[in-house]
N, C-alpha and C positions, 0 to 999 in steps of 0.2 A: 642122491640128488646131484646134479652136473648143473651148474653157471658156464653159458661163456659169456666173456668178458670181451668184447674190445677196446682195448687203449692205444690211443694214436702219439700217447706220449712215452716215450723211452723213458725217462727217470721214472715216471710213477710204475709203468712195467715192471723194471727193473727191481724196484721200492718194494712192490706188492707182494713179486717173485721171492723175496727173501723174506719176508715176514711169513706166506705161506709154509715157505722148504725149511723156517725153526719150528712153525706150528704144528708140520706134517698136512692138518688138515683148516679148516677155517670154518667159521659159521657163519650166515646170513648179517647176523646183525654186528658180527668182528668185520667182514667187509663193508657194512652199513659205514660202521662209525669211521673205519678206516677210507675209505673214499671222501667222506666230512672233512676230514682232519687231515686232508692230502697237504693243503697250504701249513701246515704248523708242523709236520713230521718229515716235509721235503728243507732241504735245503738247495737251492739252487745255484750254480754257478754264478758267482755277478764278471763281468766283463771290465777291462778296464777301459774306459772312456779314450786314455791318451793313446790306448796301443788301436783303438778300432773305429777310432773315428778319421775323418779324412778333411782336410781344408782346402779349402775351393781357392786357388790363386788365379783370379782373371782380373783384368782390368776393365773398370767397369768409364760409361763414355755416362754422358748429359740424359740421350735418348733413352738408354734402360733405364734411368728415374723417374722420369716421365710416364713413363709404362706402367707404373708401380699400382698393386690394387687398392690401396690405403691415401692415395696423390690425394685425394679431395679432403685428409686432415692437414688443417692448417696450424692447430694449436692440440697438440697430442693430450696436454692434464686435462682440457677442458671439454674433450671429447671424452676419455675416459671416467670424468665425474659424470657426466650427462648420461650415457651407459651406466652406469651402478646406479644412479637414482631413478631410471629406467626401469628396472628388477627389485 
């Protein structure tokens, strides 16, 4: 019996590919459990936040406050209570 597979994702290709090529061969329900358990048997690269984020140096004027989509709060805790007691 012949599976194809498509994986749009390189790690778990990659991941599956070497579990296969120890196994030689694989079964329905070894790939069953193995596709389940992709998040618990992958480790993924984490990024570092300082090296890949970017900070916006502009000078900001009166007129982009104004603009602002949130301008119609005037007291931010009492808008945020009235929302949670809302839900």
């Amino acid at each position: 019996m012949t599976i194809t597979l498509k994986i749009d994702n390189f790690i778990i290709e990659k991941e599956l590919k070497k579990i296969i090529k120890e196994n030689n061969t694989i079964t329905l329900s070894t790939l069953k459990e193995i596709l389940n358990n992709v998040d618990k048997n992958l480790n993924f690269p984490k990024k570092d936040p300082k090296k890949h984020s970017k900070f916006v140096n502009r000078e900001y004027c009166i007129s982009d406050l104004e603009d602002t989509a949130l301008d119609h709060i005037k007291d931010s805790a009492k808008y945020i209570h009235n929302l949670r007691r809302k839900n």
